[in-house]
N, C-alpha and C positions, 0 to 999 in steps of 0.2 A: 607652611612652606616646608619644602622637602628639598636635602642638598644629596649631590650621588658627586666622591670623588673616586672611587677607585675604578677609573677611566678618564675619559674628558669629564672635567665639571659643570655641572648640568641642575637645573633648578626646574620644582614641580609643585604650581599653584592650581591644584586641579583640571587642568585642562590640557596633562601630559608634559613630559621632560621635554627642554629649552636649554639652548647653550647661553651663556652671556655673552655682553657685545666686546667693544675693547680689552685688547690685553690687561690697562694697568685697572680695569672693572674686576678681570680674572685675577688678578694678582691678588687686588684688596681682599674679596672675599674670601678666596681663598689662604690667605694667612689671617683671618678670623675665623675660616674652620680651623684651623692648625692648632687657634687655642680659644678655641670654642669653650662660650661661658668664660673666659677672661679677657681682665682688659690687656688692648693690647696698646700702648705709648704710643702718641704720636711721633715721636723722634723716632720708635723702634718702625711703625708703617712708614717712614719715609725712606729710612737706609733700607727697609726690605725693597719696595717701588722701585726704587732708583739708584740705590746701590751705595754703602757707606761711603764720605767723601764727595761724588757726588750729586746730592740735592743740590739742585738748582733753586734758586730764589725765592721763584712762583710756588714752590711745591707744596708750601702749607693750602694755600689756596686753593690749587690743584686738587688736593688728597680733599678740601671740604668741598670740592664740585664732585670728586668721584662719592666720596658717602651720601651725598644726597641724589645721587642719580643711580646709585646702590640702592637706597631706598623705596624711590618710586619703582624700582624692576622690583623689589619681595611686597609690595605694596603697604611697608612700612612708612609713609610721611610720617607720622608721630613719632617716631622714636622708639617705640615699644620693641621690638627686634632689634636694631642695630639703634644701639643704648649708647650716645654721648655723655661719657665721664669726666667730670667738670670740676676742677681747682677755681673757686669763686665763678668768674662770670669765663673762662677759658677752660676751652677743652684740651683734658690733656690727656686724652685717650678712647676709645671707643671696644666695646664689648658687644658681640654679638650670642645673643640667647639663643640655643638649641637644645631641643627634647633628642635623647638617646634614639627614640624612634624615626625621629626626621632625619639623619643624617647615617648613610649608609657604613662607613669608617665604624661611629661606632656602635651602632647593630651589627657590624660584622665582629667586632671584637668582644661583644656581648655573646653570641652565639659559639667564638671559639671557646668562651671561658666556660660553656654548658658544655661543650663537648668534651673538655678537658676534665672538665669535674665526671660525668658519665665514665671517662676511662678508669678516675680513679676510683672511684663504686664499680668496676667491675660489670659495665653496660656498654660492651661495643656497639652492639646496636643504634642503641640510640644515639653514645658518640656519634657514628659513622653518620646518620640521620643529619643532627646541629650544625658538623661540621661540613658535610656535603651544600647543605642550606649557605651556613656562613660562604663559602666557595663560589658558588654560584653568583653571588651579589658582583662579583669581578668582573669588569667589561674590558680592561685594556692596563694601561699601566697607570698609578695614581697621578691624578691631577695632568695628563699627557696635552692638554690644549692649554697648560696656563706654563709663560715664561718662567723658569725657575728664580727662585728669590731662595735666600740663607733657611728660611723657616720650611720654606713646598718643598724645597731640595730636603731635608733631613726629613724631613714629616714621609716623602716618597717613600723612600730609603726604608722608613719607619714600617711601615706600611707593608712594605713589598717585602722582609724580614718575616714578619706576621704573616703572612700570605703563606711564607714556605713553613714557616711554622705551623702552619694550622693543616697544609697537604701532609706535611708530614705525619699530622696527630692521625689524623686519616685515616693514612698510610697503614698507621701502625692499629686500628680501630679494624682495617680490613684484614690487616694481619690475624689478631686476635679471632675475627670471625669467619676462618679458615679461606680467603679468597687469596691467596697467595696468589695464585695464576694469573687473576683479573690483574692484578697492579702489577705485573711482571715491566709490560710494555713502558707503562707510566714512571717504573721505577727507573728504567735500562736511561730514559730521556732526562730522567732527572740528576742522575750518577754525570752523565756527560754533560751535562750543563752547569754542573758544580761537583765537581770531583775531588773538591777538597771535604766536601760536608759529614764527616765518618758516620751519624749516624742514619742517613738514607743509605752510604753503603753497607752496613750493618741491616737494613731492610731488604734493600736487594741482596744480600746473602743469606739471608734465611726465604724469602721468596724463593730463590734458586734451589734451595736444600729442600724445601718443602714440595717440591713442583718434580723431585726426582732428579734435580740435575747439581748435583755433588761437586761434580766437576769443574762448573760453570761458575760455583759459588769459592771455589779457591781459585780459580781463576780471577775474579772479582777481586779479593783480598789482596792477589799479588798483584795486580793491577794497580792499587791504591799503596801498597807500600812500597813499590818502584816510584810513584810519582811523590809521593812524601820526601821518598829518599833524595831522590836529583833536582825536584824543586825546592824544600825547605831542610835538608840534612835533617827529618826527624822520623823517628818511629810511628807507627800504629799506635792508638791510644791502649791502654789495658782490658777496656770492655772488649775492643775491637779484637785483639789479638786472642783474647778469649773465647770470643765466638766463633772463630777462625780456629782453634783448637775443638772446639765441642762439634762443629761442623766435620774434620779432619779424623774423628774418632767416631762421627757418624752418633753423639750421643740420643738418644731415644728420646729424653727429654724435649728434646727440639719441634719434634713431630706436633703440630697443629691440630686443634681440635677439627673436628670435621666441620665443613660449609653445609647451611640447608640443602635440600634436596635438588631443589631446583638450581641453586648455585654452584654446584660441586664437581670440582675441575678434575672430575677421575683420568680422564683422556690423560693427560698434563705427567701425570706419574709415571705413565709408563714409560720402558727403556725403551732408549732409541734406536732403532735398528741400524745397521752398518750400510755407511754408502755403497750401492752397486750399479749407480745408473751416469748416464752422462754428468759432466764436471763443467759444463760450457760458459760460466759468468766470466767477463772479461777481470782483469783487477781492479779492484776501489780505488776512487781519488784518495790520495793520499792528501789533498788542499779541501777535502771535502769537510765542510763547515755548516752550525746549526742544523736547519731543518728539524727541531725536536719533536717539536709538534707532531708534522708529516710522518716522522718515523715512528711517531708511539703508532697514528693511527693504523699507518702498514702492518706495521709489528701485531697488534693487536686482531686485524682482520689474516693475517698468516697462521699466527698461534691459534685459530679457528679451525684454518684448513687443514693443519699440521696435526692437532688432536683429532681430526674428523674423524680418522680409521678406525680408532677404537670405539665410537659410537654403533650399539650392533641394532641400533634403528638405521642406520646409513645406507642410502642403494636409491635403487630408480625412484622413491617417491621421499628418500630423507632429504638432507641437507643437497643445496648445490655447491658447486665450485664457486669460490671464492678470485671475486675479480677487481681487482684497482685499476683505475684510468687516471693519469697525472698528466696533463696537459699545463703549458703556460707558455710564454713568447721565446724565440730562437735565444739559445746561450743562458736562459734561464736557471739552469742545472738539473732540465728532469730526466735525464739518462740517467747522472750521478747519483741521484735520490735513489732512481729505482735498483740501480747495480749497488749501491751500496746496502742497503736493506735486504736485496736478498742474499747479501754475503753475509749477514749476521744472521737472519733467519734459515741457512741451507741446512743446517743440522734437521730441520723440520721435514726434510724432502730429500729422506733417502735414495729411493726412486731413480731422483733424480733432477738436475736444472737445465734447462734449455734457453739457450740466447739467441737471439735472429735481432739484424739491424735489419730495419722493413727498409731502410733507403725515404722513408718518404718526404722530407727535407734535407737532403744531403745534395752539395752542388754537383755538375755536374752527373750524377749516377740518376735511374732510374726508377720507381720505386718495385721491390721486389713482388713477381707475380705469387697471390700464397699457394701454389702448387709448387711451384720450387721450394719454398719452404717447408713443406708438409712432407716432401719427400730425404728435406736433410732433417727433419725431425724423428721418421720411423727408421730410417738408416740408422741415426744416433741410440734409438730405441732396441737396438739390431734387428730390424728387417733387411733381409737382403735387399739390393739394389733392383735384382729384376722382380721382386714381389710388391713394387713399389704401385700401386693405381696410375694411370697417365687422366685420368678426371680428378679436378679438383674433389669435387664433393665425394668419391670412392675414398680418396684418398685422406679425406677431413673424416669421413666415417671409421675410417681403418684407426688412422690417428686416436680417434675417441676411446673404440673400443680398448684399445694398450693400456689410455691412462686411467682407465674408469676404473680397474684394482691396484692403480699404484699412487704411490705421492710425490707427485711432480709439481717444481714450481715451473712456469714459464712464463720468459722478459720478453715479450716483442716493444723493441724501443722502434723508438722514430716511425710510429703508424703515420701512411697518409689520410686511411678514411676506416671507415668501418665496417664497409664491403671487404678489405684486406686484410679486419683483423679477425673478423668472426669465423672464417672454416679453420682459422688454427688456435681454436681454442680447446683445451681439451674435458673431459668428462671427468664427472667424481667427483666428490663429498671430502675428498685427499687430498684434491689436486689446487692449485690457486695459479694467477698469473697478474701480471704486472704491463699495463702497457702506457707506452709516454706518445704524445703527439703533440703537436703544433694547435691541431685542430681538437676542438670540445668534442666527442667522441659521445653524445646525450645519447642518441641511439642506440647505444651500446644494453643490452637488457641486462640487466642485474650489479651494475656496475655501480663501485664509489669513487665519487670523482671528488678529486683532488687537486687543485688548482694555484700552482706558484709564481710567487709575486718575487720581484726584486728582493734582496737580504736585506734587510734593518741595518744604522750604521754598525751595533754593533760586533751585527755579524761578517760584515764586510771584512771588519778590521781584522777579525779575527781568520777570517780568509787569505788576509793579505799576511799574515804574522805565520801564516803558516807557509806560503810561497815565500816569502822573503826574508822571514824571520823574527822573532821575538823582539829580541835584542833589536833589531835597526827599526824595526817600527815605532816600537816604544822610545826611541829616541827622538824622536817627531809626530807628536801625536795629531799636532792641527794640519801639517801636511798628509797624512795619511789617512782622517778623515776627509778631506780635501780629495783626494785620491779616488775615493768613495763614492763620495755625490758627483766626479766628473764622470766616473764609470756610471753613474745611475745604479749604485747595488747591484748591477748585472754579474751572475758570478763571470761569466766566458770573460766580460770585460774584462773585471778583477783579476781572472788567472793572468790572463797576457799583461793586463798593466803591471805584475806579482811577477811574471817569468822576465820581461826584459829588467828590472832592478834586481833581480837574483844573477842575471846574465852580466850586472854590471854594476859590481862592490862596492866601486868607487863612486859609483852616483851617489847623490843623497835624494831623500824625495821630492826633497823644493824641485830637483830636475825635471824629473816625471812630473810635476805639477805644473811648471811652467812650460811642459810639452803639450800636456793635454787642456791646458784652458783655450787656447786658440782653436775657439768652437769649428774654424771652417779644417781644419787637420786635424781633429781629434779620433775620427774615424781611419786616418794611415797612421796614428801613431798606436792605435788599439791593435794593432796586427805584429806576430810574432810566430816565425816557422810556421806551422801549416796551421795557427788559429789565426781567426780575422773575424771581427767583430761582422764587418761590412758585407762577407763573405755568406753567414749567417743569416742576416739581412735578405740578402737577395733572392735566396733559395725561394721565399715564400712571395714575395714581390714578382718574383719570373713568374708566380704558379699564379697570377692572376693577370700578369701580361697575355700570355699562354691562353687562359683559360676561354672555357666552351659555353658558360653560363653565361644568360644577357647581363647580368650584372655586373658580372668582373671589370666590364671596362670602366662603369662608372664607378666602381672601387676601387681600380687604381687608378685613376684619375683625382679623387678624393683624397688617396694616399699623399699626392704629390701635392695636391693644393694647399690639405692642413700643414702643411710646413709653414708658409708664408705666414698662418695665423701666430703670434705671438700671445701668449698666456699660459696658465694651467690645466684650462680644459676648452670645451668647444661646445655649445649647447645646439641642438635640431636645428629650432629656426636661422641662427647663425650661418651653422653645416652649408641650411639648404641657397643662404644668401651668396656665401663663398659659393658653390658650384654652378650657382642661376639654375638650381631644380627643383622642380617641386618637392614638398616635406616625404611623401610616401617613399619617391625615387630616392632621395638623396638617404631615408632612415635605411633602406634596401642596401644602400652602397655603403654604410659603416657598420652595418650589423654584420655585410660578410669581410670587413676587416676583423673585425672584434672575432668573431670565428676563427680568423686565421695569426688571430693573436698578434696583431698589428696594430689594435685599438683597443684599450681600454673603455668597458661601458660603464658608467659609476650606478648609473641611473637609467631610465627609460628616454631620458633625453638629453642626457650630459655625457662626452666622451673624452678624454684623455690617451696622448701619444707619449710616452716614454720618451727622454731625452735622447737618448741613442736614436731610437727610431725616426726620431724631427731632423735629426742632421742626415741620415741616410736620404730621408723622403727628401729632404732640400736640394742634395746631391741629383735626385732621379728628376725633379722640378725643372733644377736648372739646367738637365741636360734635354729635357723633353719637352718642356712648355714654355713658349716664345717670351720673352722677356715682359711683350705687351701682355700676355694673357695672365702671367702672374702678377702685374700691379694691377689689371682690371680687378681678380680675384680680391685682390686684399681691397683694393676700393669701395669693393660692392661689402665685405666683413666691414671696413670703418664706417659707411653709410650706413649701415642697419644698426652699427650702434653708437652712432649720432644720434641719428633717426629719434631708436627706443630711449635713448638720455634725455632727450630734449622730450619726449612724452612724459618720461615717467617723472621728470621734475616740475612738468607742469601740471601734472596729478596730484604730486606732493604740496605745490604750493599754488594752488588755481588762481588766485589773484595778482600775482607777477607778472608783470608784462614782458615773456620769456615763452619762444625765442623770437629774435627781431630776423633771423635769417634763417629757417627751420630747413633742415636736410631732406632733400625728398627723395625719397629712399623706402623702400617697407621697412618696417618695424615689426618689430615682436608683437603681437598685440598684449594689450593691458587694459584691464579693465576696472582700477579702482587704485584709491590710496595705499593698500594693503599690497597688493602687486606690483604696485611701482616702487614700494619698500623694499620687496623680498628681492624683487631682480635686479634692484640694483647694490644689493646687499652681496647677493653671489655674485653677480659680476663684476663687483667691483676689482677684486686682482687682476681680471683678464682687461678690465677698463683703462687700467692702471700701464699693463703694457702694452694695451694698444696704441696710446698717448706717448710711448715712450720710442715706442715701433714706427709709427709716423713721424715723430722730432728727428730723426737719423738724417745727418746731412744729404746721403745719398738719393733717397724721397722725392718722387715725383711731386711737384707745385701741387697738387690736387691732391695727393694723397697727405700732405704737410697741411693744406687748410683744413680738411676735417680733423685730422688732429687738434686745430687750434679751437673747433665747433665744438668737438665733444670735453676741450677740456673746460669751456665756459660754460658747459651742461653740468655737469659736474662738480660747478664753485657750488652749486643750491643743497647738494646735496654733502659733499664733504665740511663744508663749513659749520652747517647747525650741528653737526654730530663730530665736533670737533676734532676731526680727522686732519690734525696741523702738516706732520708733517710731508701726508701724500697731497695736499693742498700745497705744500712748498716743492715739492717733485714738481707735480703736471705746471704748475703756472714757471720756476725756471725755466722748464725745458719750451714752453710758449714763447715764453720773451727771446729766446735763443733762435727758434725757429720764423719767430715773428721779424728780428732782425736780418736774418739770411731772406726773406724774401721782400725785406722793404716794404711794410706795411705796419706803420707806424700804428695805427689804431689797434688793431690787436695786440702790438705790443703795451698799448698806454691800459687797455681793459686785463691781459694777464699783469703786469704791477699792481694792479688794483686788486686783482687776484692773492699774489701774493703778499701783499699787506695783508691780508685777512688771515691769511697761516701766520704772519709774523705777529698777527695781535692774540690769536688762541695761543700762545707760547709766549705772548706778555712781553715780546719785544718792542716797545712802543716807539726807541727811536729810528728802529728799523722801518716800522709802519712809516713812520713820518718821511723817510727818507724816498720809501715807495713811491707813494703819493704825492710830492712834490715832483718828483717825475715823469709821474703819471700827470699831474695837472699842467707841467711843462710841454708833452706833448699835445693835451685838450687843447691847451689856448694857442699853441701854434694852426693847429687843424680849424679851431672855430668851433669845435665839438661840445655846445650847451651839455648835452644830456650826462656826457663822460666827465664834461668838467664840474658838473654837477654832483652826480654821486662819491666824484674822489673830496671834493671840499667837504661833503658832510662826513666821509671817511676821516679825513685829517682834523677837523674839528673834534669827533671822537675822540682821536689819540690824545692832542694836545690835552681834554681832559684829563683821560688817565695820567699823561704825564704833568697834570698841577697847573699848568700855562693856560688859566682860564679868561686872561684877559686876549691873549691872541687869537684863543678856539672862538670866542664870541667877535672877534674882528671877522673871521677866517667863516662861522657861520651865518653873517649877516650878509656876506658877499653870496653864499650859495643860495640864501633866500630872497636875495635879489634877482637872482640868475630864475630860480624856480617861480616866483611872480611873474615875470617877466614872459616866462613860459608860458603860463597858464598851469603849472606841474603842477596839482595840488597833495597827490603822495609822495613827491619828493620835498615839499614844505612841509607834512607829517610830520617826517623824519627831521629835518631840520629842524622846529620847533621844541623838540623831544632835545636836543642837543645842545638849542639854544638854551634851556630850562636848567642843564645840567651844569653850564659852565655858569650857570648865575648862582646855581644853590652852591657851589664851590667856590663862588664869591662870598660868601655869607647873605646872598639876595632871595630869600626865600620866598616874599611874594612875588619878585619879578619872575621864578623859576613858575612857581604855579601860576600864575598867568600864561606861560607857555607850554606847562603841561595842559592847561582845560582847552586851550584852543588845538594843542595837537590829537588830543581825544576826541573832540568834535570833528575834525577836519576827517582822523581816526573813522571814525562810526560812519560818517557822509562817504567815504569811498569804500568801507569796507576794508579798510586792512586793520584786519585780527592780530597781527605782531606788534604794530604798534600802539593798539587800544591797549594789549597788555601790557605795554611798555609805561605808555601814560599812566596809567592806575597805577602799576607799582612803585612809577618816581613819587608822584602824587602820594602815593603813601609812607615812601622816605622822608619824603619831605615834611610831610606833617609830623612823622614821631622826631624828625630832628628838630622841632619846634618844639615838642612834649604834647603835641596833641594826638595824644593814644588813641583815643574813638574812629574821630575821623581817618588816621592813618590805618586802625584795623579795618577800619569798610573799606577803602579803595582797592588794602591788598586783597580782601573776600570777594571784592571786585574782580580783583585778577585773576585769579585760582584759577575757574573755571573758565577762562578764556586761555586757559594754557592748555587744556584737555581739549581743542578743537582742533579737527588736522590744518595742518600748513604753521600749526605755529611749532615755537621752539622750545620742546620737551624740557631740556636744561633748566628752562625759566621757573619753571613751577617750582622745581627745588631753591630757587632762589627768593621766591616769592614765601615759601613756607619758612625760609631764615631769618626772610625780613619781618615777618608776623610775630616772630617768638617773640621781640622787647616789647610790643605793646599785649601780647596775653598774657605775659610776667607783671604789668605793670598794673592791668587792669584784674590782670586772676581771674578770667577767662579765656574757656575754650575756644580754636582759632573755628571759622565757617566752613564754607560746603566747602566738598573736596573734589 
């Protein structure tokens, strides 16, 4: 077994990397890598799980269902891996074994410490080698899919320290073997993103010095001891101010060995020549935040373009011009990226800079013809006015020839297509250019495209601290994260949410927060002076109201309809059920949203709407699609995934007599056990708010019953994977919905629902309270079959809860009720129950006589849950008697019927706990597995 945490944690039994299922699964394991090869205490695993204070009751119990369901996922049943350490016959701790090799953390910290040793022998090289290797093993941030716990949270921390430590060794490994140039870009993002760190800025100053630029590197210096000075009143350290002197005096010493041949950033040294050309970048945001990334890789494909001149291979058959395309959704910030990037790379483009807004998402305006632009281009270039070509392509020619011996950078922001941006591109091995759209620009030949997503939180905040400030953000930190996700990380958002609290001192931000959570006005409150979220929005919404293409209408129609959907994403077949089109038509009409940067595509059949963008679209819905057409739409989305729930659980469990009232509806197809797992595994979030999205008082009668359909699909599937308390979500909000339309039996089946959440969380008088409910409603209605399964329910509990002489009153009524019927798997189960409250009487033959005839009755119908169930009592039952043999065969008996689909995975691990006292006793190995 192979564990990867520095990213999502992820587990590899040959047959490729796998997430784990539940959080507190994630949790466990991952704080026994934290102290991998020790033990780690069980009182210590419980305050991590649940948090010191507190554990809950059950949670011993809990934490021994998650290790043995820990187990069968590494395919440790034995123990041999995740190692039970035991004071006499109680475990008081558990250790899990790991080889250096199998666990990525620390193979990577392996690899730093060769690379470290290689520096100090005097071998950049190979340094540079280890630690590039170590490096790479990073997928994202450590442990980012598991809840944090006191141990993952410092272990991160731990980790992600080591991380900057090891770019730094790097850092200084490329230093050493003359590539000062190459890490320039790397350096400049790392400085900004930890500007306290003195010795990355201590690399970027000698980067700077060695690259030819002197200037840049005391610049740097004072940089950092201005912010020393006014954020911590302290000096430059000694090393720092020393190289800052030896820099200052230009000492010789400094100068770097030279890079091999083929690395050797000669371009980079030379002086920069003096600007003589156009100055046209607008000014930087000053609110302009992160983007590090984006900007090394700009940085990096400029400093190309920028060294190109002195390449004397350069000309008609050397390098090309150098092109970036940064495209992402309206208010995104890819103006900002791009104007801001070339104000720190302009030094590189003597020449000269050029800006043009193409207009091509801008409201009201047009977008700009590029013969108009071509001609305020060679103007700026100083061509006369009347020397100007009146034909585009004369005029893109003329253009060419100018910049093909200069070094020009050029920003065309806001492209609408790619026909608008290619005759103003200009020529040369010198020159580069920058363009932002709405629209993916693939077409585009030679281009690096760059694609931006919403800010991380916490780059938001750090957005918002610079519109509003430090000090009043940090004074509210859960509101202004709060702030954040109501914005969706959008920056445009964040500026305007950032300008009206700057506008108004006396606010705090609970204001703002309790302005923008009223989803139906958060788009008028996002609007400030001439920004508007909404505004932004529409420019690209018009362009396919507008538009000429047969498809546009069925894409914004699709715009409007995925409002109505409630979840996090939307999958094809879904898509095509919401619009009643076929799969081809309906993929056509979200792939040209996703174009237009209106939809997110995760996948080749999964799409995501940004929150911003779902309340606009809901806005255009309900101004444009009749009230009836929007609950048909959502009707026909809860029919198809009724429909596929009620498929995929009677895949999962074929023997069930489920459903008694099946939605007729298409469904997704599914073709096996395995796929009716996966799909309901991924959809399960969107399942979750669909059930929640139909409970809404407001809910047409039709659209509130299949919510009640799909939540009773649902109980099959949430209950064995002990999914408690979204099992206590759907069945509340059932009983809620079930009362508002008077219809008592859906209400007596969701109680029934909900006792089953109350018993995976080991509330047993809650269960009871259910169910006597639930049973008060059967016997008003006459309802055998309901009154029946809630009695073997309530008999259950009373077990748990010791009341064994009531449970066997209480089960001898439901197996009257089931004779009486003819029910012979509902007497299964009953008999299984009846067995249980006898052995808890001290009646151990009277319990096996009711476990053998519920195993035969068992085996006669076919149901595989409760043959398992039989054989497992039956083998309690004997070792609580001390007959070891017999209780080992029943449970060997059982093993293997817990490997067959439809039954319930959990069991096994319980059945291999039940076997340990009689292989202890007898000092043999337990059977087949």
């Amino acid at each position: 077994m192979r564990y990867r945490v520095l990213g999502a944690l992820e587990l590899r039994n040959g047959e490729g990397w796998a997430s784990l299922g539940p959080a507190k699964w994630r949790m466990l394991l991952s704080v026994l890598l934290c102290h991998a090869n020790q033990t780690v205490s069980t009182e210590r695993l419980l305050d991590e799980l649940w948090g010191e204070g507190r554990v809950p009751q059950s949670a011993t119990k809990l934490l021994q269902t998650y290790v043995s369901r820990l187990r069968q996922t590494l395919g440790d049943e034995s123990g041999q891996t995740l190692i039970t350490e035991k004071q006499g016959y109680k475990a008081h701790g558990y250790r899990l074994a790991v080889e250096a090799a199998e666990f990525d953390a620390h193979r990577f910290e392996q690899l730093v410490e060769e690379g470290r040793r290689s520096l100090d022998r005097e071998a950049p090289e190979a340094a540079t080698e280890r630690l590039r290797e170590a490096l790479a093993m990073w997928r994202g941030t450590p442990f980012a899919d598991v809840p944090p716990t006191p141990a993952v949270a410092a272990e991160a921390t731990r980790l992600e320290e080591c991380r900057l430590q090891a770019v730094d060794a790097r850092i200084e490994a490329d230093l050493r073997c003359g590539r000062h140039t190459a890490v320039l870009g790397e350096l400049e993002a790392l400085t900004a993103e930890h500007p306290f760190r003195e010795e990355l800025r201590g690399r970027l100053m000698l980067a700077l010095y060695r690259s030819g630029r002197q200037a840049d590197a005391l610049a740097a210096y004072r940089d950092l001891h201005r912010l020393l000075g006014e954020e911590l009143g302290v000096e430059p350290t000694p090393p720092l101010r020393r190289l800052h002197e030896r820099i200052l005096s230009a000492d010789a010493s400094l100068t770097a060995e030279p890079a091999p041949e083929e690395e050797r950033p000669a371009p980079a040294a030379a002086p920069r020549r003096a600007h003589r050309g156009p100055r046209q970048l607008p000014p930087a945001s000053p609110a302009f935040t992160g983007r590090h990334g984006e900007v090394a890789v700009i940085q990096a494909l400029l400093d190309a373009a920028g060294d190109a001149e002195a390449d004397e291979g350069a000309g008609a058959g050397g390098r090309s011009m150098v092109l970036a395309a940064i495209d992402g959704t309206g208010g995104v910030g890819k103006s900002a990226l791009a104007i801001h990037a070339a104000h720190r790379l302009a030094d590189r483009f003597p020449d000269g800079q050029l800006y043009v807004d193409l207009y091509g998402a801008t409201a009201g305006q047009s977008a700009l013809d590029p013969g108009e632009v071509l001609g305020r281009f060679l103007r700026a270039l100083g061509v006369d006015g009347s020397s100007v070509p009146g034909d585009t392509d004369e005029a893109s020619a003329q253009f060419r020839s100018l910049a093909a011996g200069r070094r020009l950078l050029v920003i065309l922001d806001n492209a609408a297509s790619v026909d608008q941006v290619r005759p103003l591109l200009p020529a040369g091995p010198g020159c580069a250019a920058l363009v932002t759209s709405r629209e993916m620009l693939t077409t585009l030949e030679g281009a690096t495209h760059l694609h931006l997503d919403v800010l991380p939180q916490d780059q938001a905040v750090a957005l918002l601290e610079r519109v509003v400030g430090v000090e009043r953000v940090r004074a509210e930190p859960a509101e202004a994260e709060e702030i954040t996700r109501l914005c969706g990380g959008l920056p445009l958002a964040l500026r305007i949410a950032g300008a009206r609290l700057a506008a108004r001192p006396a606010w705090p931000l609970r204001t703002l927060v309790a302005k923008l959570t009223d989803a139906r006005g958060r788009l008028d409150e996002l609007r400030f002076g001439d920004l508007a979220v909404r505004i932004s929005f529409q420019v690209s919404y018009e362009g396919f109201r507008l538009g000429r293409r047969s498809d546009d209408l069925d894409a914004v129609r699709a715009f409007r309809l995925l409002s109505v959907v409630h979840g996090d994403d939307v999958s094809l077949p879904v898509a095509a059920a919401l619009l009643d089109l076929p799969a081809d038509r309906t993929e056509n009409a979200l792939e040209r949203l996703v174009d237009a940067q209106l939809l997110e595509s995760r996948d080749s059949v999964r799409y995501h709407m940004h929150d911003l963008l779902r309340l606009f679209a809901l806005e255009q819905a309900e101004q444009e699609e009749p009230a009836a057409e929007r609950a048909a739409a959502l009707e026909r989305v809860l029919s198809c995934y009724a429909a596929t729930a009620q498929q995929a659980v009677t895949l999962l469990d074929p023997l069930r007599p489920w459903p008694r009232q099946p939605v007729e509806a298409p469904a997704v197809p599914l073709t096996g056990h395995d796929e009716a797992e996966s799909w309901l595994r991924t959809e399960l979030p969107n399942l979750l708010a669909a059930v929640a999205h139909a409970a809404e008082p407001a809910q047409p009668e039709a659209i509130a019953r299949l919510g009640l359909r799909l939540t009773r699909a649902l109980q099959w599937f949430l209950f064995p994977r002990a999914h408690a308390q979204d099992l206590q979500t759907v069945n509340e909000l059932a009983i809620e919905t079930a009362r508002r339309l008077g219809d008592p039996e859906s209400e007596a089946w969701a109680l029934d629902g909900l006792s089953a959440a109350y018993w995976l969380q080991h509330s047993y008088d809650d269960v009871r309270a259910c169910l006597e409910a639930a049973l008060e409603i059967w016997s008003g209605l006459g309802h055998r079959e309901g009154e029946s399964r809630s009695l073997i329910n309530l008999a259950d509990a009373l077990c748990e809860l010791g009341l064994f002489e009531e449970a066997i009153t209480v089960q001898e009524r439901q197996l009257a009720l089931a004779r009486e019927a003819g029910d012979l798997p509902a007497e299964v189960i009953g008999l299984g129950n009846l067995g249980r409250a006898h052995r808890g009487l001290g009646r151990p033959e009277d319990a096996l006589t009711c476990f053998k005839e519920s195993l035969e009755y068992a085996r006669r119908t076919g149901n595989i849950h409760h043959e398992g169930f039989a054989l497992y009592e039956m083998g309690i039952t004997y070792m609580e008697q001390g007959r070891f043999p017999e209780g080992r065969a029943h449970m060997d008996q059982a093993l293997p019927v817990w490997k067959r689909p439809g039954t319930y995975e959990s069991w096994r691990g319980h059945t291999w706990s039940g076997l340990f006292p009689a292989c202890m006793t007898l000092r043999i190995g337990p059977g087949p597995r």
